[in-house]
BAKOLSE-769460 format. One record per residue: residue in three letters; x, y, z of N, C-alpha, C in turn. Coordinates in nm, 3 decimals, padded with zeros to 5 digits, always signed. Layout:
N
ATOM  aa     n.x     n.y     n.z    ca.x    ca.y    ca.z     c.x     c.y     c.z
ATOM ALA       X       Y       Z       X       Y       Z       X       Y       Z
...
//
This chain:
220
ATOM  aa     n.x     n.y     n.z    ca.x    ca.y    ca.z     c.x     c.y     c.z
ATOM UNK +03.078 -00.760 +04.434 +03.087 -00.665 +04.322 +02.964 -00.574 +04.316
ATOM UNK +02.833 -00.618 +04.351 +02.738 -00.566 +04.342 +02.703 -00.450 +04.417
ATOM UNK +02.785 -00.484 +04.552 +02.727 -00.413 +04.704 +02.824 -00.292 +04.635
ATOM UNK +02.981 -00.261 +04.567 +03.091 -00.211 +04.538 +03.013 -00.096 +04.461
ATOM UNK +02.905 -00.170 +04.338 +02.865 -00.076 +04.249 +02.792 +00.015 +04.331
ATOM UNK +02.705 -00.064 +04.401 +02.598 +00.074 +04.470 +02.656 +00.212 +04.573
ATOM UNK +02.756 +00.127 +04.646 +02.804 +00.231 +04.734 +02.895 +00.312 +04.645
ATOM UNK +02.918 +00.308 +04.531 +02.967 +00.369 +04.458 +02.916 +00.467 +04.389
ATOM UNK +02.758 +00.441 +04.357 +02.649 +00.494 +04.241 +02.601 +00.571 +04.386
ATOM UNK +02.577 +00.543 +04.478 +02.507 +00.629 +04.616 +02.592 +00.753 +04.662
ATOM UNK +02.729 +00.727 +04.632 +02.821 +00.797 +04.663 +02.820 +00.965 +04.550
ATOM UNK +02.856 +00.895 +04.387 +02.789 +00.980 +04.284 +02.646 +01.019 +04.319
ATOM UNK +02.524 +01.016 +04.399 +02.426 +01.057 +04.414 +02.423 +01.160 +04.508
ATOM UNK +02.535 +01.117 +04.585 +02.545 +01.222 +04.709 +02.633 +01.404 +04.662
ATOM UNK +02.716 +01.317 +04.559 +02.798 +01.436 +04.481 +02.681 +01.528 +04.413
ATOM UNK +02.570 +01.446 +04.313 +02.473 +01.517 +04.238 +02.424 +01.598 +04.342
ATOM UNK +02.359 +01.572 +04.448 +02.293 +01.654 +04.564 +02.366 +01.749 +04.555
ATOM UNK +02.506 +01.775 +04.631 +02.532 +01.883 +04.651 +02.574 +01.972 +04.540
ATOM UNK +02.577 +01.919 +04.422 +02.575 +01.980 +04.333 +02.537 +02.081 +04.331
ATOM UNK +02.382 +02.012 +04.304 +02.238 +02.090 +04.303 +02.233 +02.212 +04.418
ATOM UNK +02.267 +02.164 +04.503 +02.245 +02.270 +04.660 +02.348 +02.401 +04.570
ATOM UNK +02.450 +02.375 +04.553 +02.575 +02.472 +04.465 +02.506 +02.532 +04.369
ATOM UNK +02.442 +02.526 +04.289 +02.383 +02.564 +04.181 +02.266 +02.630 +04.198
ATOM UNK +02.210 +02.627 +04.247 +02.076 +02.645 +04.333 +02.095 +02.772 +04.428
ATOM UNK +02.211 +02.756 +04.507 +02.265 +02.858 +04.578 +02.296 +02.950 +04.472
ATOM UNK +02.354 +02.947 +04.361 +02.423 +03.044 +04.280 +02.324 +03.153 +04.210
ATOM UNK +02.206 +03.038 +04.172 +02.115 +03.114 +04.124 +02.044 +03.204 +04.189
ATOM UNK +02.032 +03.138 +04.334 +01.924 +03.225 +04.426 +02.041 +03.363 +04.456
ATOM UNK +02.141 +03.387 +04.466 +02.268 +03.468 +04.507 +02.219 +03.576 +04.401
ATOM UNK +02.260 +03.477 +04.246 +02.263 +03.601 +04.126 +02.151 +03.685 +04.077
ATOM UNK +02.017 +03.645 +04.133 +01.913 +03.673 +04.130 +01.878 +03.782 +04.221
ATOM UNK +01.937 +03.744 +04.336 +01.936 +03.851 +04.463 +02.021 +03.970 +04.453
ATOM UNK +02.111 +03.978 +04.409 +02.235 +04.051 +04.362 +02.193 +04.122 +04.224
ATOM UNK +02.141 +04.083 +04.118 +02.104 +04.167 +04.040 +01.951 +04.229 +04.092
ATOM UNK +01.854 +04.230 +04.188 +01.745 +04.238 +04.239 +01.772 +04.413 +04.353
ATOM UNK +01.883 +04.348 +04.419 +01.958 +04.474 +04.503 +02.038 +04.559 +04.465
ATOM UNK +02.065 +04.549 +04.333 +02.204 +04.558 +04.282 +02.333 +04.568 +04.345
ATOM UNK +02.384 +04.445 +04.421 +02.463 +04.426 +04.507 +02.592 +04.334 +04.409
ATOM UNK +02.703 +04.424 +04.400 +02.748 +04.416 +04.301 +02.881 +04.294 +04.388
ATOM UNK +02.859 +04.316 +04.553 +02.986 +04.223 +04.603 +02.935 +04.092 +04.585
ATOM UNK +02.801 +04.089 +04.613 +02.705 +03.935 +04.614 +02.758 +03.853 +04.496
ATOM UNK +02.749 +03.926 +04.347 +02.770 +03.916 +04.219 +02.928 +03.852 +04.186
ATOM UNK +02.994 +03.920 +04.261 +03.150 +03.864 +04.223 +03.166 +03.753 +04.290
ATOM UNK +03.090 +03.726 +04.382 +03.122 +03.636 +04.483 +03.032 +03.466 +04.408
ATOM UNK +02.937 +03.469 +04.327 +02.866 +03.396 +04.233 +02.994 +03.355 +04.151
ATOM UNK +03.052 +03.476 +04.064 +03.126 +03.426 +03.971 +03.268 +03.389 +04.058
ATOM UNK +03.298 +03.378 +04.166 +03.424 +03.349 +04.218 +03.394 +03.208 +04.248
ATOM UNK +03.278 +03.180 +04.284 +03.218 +03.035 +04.367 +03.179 +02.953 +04.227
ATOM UNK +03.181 +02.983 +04.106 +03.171 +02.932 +03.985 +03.263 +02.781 +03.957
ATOM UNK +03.385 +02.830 +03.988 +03.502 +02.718 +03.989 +03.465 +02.622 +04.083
ATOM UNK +03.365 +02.604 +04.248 +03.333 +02.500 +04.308 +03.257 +02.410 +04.232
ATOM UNK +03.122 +02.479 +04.166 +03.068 +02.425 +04.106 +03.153 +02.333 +03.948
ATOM UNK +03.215 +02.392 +03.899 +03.291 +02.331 +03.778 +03.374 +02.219 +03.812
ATOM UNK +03.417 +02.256 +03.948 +03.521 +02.065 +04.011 +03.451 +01.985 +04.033
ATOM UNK +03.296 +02.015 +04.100 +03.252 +01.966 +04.171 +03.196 +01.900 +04.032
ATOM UNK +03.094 +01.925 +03.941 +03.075 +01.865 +03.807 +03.202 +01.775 +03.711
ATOM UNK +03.308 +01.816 +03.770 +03.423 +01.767 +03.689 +03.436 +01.621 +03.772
ATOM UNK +03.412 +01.610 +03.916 +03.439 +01.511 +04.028 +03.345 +01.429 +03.948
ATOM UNK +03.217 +01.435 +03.948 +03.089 +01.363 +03.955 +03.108 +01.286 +03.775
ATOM UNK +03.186 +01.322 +03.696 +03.227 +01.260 +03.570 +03.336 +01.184 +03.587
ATOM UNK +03.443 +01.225 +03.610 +03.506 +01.143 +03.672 +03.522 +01.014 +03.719
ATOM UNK +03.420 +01.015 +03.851 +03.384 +00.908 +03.927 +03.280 +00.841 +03.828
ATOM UNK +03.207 +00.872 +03.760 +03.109 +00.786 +03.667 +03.187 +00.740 +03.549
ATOM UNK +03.301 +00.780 +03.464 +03.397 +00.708 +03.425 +03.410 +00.609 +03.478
ATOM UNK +03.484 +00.597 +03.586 +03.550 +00.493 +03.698 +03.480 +00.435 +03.702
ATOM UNK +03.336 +00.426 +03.773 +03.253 +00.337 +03.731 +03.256 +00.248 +03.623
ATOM UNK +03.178 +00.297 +03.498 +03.194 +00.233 +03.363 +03.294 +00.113 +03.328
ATOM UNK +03.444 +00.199 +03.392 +03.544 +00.111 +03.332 +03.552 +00.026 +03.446
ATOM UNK +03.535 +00.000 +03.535 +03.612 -00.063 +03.649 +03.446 -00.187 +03.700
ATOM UNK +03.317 -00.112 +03.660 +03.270 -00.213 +03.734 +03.171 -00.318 +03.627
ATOM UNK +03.201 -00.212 +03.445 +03.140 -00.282 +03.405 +02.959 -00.324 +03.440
ATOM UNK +02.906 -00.194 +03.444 +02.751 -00.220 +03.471 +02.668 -00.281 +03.360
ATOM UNK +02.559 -00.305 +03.400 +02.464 -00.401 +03.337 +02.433 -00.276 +03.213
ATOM UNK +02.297 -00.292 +03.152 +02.269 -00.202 +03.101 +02.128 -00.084 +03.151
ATOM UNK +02.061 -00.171 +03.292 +02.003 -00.068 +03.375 +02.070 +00.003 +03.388
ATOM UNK +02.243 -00.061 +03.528 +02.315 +00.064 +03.611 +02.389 +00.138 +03.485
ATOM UNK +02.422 +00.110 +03.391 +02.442 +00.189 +03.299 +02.370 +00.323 +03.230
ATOM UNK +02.275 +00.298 +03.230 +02.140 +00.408 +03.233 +02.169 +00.481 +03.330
ATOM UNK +02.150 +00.470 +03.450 +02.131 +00.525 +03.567 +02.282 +00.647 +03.582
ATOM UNK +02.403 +00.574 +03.554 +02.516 +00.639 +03.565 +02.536 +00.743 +03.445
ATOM UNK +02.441 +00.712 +03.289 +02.450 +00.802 +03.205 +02.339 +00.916 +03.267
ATOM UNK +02.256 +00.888 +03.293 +02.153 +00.995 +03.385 +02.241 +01.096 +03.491
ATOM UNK +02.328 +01.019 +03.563 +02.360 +01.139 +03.648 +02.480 +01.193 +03.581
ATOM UNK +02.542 +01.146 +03.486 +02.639 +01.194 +03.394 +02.541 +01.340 +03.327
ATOM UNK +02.450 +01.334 +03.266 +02.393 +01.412 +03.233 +02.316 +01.536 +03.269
ATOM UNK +02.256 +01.494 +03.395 +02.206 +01.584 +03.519 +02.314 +01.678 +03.571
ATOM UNK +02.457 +01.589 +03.598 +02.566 +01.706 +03.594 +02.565 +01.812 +03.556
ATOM UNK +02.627 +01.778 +03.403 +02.625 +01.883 +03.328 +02.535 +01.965 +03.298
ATOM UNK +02.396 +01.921 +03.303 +02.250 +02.058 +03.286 +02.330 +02.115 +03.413
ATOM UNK +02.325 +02.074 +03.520 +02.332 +02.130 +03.640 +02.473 +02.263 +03.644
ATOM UNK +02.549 +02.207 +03.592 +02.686 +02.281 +03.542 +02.655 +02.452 +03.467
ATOM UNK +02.589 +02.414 +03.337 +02.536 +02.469 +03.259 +02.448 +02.575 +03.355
ATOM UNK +02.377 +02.538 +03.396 +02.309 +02.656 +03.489 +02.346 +02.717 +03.588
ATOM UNK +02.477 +02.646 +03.631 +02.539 +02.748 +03.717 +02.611 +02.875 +03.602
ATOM UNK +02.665 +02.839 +03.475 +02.719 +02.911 +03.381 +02.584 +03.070 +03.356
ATOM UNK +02.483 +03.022 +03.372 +02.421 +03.158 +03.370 +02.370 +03.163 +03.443
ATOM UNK +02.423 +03.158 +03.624 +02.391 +03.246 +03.737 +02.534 +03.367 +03.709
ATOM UNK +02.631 +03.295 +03.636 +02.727 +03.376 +03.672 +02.693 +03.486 +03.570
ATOM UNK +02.666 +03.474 +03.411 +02.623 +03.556 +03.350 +02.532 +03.643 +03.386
ATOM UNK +02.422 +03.637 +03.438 +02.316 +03.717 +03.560 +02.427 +03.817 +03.636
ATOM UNK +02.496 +03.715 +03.764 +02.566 +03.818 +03.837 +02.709 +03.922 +03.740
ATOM UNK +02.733 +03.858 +03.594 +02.817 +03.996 +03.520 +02.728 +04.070 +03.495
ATOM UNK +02.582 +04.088 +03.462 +02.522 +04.164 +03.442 +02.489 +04.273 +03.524
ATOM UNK +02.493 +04.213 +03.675 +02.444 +04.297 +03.747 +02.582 +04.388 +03.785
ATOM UNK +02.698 +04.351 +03.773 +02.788 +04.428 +03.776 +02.809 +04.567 +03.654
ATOM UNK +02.768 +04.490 +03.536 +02.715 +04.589 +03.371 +02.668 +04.683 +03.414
ATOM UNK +02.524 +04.662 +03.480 +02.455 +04.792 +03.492 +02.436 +04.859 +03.582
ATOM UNK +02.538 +04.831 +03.640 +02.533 +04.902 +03.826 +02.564 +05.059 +03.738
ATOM UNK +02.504 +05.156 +03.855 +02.492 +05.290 +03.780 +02.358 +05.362 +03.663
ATOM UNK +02.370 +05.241 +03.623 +02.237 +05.284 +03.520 +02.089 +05.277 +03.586
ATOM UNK +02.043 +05.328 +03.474 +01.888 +05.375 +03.519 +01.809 +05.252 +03.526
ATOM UNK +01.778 +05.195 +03.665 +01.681 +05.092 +03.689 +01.552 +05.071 +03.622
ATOM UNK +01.483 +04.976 +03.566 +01.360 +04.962 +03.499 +01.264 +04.861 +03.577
ATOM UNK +01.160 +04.954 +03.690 +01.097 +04.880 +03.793 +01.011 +04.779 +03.718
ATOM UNK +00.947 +04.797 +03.602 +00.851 +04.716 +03.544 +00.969 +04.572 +03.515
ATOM UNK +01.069 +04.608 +03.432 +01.130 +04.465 +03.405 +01.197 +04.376 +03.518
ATOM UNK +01.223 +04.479 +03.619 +01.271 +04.403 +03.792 +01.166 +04.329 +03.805
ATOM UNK +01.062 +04.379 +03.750 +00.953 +04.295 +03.863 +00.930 +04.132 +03.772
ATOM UNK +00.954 +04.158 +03.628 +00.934 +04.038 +03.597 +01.033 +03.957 +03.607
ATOM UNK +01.212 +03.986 +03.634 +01.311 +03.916 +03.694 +01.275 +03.864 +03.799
ATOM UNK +01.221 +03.925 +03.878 +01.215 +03.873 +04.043 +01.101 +03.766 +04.021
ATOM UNK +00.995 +03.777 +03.948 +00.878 +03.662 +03.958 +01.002 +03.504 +03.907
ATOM UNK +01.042 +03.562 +03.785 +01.156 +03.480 +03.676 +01.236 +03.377 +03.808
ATOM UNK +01.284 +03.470 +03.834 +01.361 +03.431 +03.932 +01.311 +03.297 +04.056
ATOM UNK +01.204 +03.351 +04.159 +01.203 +03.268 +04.231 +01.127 +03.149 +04.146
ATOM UNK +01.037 +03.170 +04.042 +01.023 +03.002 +03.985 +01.146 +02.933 +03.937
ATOM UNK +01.255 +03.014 +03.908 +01.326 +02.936 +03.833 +01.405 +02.848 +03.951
ATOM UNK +01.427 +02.940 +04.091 +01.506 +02.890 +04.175 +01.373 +02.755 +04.240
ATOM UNK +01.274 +02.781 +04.235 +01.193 +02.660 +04.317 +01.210 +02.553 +04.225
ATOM UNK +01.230 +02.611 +04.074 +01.217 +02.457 +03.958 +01.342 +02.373 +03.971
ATOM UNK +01.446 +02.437 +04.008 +01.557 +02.425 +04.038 +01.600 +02.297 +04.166
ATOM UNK +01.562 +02.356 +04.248 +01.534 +02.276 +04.399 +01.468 +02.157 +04.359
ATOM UNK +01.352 +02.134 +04.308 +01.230 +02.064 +04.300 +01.295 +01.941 +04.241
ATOM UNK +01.354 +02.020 +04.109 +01.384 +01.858 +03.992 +01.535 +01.802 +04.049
ATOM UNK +01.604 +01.846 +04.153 +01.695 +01.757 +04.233 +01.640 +01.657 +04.306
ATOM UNK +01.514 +01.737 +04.389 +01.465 +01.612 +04.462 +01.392 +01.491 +04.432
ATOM UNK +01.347 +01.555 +04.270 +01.281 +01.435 +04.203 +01.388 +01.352 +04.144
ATOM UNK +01.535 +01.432 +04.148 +01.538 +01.304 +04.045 +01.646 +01.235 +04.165
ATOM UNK +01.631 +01.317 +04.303 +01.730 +01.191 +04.413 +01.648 +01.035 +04.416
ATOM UNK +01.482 +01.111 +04.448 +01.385 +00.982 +04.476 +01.340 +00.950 +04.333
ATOM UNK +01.377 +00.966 +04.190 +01.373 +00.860 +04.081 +01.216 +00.944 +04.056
ATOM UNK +01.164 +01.044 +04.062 +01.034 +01.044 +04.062 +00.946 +01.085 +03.933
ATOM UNK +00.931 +01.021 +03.842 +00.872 +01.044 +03.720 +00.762 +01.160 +03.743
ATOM UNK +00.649 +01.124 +03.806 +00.572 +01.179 +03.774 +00.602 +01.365 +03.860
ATOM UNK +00.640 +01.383 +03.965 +00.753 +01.535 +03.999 +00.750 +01.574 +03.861
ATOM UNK +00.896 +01.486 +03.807 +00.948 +01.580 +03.635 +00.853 +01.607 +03.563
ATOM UNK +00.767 +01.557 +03.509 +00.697 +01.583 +03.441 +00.607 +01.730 +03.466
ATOM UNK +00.553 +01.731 +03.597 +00.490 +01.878 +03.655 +00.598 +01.959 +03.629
ATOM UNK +00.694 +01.916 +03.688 +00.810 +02.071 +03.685 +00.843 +02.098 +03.549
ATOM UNK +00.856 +02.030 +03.452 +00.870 +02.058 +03.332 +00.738 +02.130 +03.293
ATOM UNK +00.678 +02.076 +03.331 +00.512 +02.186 +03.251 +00.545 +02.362 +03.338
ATOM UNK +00.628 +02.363 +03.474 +00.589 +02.465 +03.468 +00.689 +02.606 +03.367
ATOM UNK +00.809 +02.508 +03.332 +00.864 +02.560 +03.238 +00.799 +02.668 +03.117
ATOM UNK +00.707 +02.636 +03.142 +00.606 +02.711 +03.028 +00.564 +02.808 +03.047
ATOM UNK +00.556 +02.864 +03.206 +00.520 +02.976 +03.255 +00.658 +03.055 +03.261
ATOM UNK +00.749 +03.006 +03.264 +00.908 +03.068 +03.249 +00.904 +03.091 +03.103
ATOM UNK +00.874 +03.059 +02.978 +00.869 +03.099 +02.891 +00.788 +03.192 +02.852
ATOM UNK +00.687 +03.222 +02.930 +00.556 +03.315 +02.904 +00.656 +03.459 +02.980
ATOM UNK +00.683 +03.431 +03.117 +00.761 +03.545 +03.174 +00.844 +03.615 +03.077
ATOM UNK +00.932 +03.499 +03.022 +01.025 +03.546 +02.895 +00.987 +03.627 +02.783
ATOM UNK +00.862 +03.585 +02.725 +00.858 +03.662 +02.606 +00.754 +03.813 +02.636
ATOM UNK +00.717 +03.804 +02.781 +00.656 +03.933 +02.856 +00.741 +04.043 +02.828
ATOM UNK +00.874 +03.990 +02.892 +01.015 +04.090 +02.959 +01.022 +04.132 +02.818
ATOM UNK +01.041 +04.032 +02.732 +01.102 +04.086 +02.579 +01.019 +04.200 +02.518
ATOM UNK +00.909 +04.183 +02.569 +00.789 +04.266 +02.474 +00.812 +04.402 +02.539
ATOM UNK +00.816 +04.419 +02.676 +00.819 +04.512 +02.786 +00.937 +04.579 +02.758
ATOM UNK +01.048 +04.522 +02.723 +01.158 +04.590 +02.716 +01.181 +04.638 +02.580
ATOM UNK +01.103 +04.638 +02.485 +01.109 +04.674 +02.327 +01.035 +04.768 +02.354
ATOM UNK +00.893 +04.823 +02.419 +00.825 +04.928 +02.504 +00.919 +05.043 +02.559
ATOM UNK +00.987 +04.979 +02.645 +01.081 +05.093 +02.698 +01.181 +05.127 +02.601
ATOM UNK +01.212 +05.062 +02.515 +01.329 +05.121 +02.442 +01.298 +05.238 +02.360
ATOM UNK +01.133 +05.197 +02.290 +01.066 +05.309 +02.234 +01.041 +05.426 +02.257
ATOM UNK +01.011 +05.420 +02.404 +00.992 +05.540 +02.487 +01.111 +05.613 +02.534
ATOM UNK +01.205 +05.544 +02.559 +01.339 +05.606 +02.558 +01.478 +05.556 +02.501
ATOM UNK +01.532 +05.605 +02.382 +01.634 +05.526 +02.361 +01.775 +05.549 +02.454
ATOM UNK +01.746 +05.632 +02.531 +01.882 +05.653 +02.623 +01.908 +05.486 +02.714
ATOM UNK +01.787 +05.405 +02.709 +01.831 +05.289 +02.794 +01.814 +05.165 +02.746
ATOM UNK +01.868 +05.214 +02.608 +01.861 +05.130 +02.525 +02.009 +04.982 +02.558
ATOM UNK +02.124 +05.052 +02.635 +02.210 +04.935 +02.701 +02.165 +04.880 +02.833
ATOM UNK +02.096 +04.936 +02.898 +02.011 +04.883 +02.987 +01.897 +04.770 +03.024
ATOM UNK +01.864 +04.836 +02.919 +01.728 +04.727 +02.855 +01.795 +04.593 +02.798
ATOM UNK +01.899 +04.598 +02.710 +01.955 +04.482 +02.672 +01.986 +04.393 +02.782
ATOM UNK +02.074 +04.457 +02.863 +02.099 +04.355 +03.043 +01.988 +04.289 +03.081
ATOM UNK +01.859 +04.373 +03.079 +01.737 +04.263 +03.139 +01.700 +04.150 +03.064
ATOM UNK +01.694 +04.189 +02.945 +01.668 +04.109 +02.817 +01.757 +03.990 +02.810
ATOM UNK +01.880 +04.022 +02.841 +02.015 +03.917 +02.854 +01.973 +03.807 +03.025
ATOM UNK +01.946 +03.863 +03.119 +01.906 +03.848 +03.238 +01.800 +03.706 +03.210
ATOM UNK +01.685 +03.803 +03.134 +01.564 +03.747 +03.133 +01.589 +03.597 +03.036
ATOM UNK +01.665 +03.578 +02.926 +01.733 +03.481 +02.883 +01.799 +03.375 +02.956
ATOM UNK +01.857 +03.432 +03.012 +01.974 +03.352 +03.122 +01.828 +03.269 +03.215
ATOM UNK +01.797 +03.334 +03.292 +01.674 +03.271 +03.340 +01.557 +03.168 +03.271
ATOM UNK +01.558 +03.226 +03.162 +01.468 +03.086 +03.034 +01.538 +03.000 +03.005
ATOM UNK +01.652 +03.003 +03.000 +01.771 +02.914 +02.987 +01.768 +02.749 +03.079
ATOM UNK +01.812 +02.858 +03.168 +01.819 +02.733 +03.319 +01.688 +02.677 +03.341
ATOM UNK +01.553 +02.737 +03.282 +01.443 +02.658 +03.284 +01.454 +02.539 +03.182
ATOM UNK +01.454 +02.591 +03.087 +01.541 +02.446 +02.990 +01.613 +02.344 +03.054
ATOM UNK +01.657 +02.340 +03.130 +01.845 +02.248 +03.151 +01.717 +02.180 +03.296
ATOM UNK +01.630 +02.255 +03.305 +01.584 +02.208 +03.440 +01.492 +02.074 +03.347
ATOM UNK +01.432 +02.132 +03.277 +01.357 +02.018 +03.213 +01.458 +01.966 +03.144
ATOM UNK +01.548 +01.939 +03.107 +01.655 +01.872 +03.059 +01.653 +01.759 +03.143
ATOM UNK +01.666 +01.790 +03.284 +01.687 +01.700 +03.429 +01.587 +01.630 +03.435
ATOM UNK +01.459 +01.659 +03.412 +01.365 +01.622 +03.397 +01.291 +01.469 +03.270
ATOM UNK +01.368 +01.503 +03.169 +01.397 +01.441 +03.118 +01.454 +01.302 +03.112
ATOM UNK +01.591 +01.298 +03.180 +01.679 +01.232 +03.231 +01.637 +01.130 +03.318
ATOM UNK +01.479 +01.198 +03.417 +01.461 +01.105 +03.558 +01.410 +01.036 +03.481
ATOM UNK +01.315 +01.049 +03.302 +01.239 +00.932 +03.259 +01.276 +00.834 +03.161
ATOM UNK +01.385 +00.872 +03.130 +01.515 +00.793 +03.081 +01.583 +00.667 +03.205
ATOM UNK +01.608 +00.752 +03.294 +01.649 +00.695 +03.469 +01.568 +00.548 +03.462
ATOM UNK +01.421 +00.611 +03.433 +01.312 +00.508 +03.501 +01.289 +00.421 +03.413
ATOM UNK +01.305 +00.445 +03.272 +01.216 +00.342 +03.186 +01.295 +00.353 +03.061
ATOM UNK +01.394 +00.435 +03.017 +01.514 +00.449 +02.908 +01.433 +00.489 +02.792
ATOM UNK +01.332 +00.540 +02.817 +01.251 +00.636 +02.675 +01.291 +00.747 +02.703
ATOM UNK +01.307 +00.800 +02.609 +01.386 +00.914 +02.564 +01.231 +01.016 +02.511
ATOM UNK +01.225 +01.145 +02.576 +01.116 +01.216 +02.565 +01.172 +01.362 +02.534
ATOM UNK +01.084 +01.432 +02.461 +01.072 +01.591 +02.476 +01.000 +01.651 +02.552
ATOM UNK +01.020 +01.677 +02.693 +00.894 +01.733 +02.775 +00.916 +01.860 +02.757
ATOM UNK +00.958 +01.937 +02.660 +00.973 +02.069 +02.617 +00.836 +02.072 +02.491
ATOM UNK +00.816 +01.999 +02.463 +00.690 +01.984 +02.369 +00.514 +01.916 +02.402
ATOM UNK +00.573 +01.935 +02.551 +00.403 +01.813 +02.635 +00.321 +01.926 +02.533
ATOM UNK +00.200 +01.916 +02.551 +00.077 +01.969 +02.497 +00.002 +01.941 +02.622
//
């Protein structure tokens, strides 16, 4: 029964992975695509949306089945609510790569704003490395990983309230791009977002490890 649970829980681990790789991919796509404004890249995010949603729908599923069928202790029970949960952050952030890539379809045509590109694109590749990072911490269980990657969340929030300030600047100076400016602003959200859900994951690995329940959205 025992050997049944693991190759079972290893199996759900292998699903979380590629999850992550899916999600990860989506972001780095919608990021690139609103960056080029490559509006085929963009449809192709929100078309590849539905892999990611089965693939999150599979990985619940099978952790149901679990539950009912093998009856875990209250460690492997932990462990299976962890990747139950990691899912869905993971889910969730594919939900605003796709919002990113409608955006970049929104403002195809309109007047580009090089200052707020540039703080998407910084936005961007931390969010996609925080992204990568807290999968691999939480394949190898690694407390102390989450915890860093969650601190750098903080610099994703600093980016965030930059863009916001920057883009209330430009609106002043011109209100003609004033629907423009909203897209980055929406963009730049979507991106603070998935930094959240990342420390969400983060979260989860120290729950995983020791079943305390933390806010690493509040470290000091």
């Amino acid at each position: 029964m025992r050997r049944v649970f693991d190759e079972k829980l290893a199996e759900i681990h292998r699903d979380l992975l590629e999850l992550g790789v899916f999600v990860n991919r989506a972001i780095d796509q919608s990021v690139r695509a609103f960056g080029e404004h490559d509006v085929e890249l963009a449809k192709e995010v929100i078309e590849n949306d539905k892999i990611i949603n089965d693939k999150e729908n599979e990985i619940d599923r099978k952790c149901t089945e679990i539950i009912a069928l093998q009856q875990p202790n209250t460690s492997d029970l932990r462990r299976v609510i962890a990747v139950i949960r990691a899912a869905s952050n993971l889910e969730r952030m594919g939900d605003h790569a796709v919002n990113i890539a409608e955006a970049t379809i929104n403002i195809k045509g309109q007047k580009r704003l090089m200052q707020l590109e540039v703080l998407i694109e910084s936005m961007g590749k931390k969010v996609i490395t925080m992204t990568k990072d807290i999968i691999d911490a939480f394949v190898d269980f690694n407390v102390v990983a989450a915890r860093e990657i969650a601190e750098r969340d903080k610099d994703i929030d600093n980016h965030y309230n930059l863009l916001r300030l920057t883009a209330i600047e430009e609106m002043r100076e011109d209100p003609d791009i004033v629907l423009a400016t909203s897209d980055y602003s929406f963009v730049g959200r979507d991106l603070e977002r998935i930094g959240d859900y990342v420390t969400n994951i983060g979260e989860g690995i120290i729950y995983l490890d020791s079943g305390e329940i933390v806010d690493l959205g509040n470290i000091n």
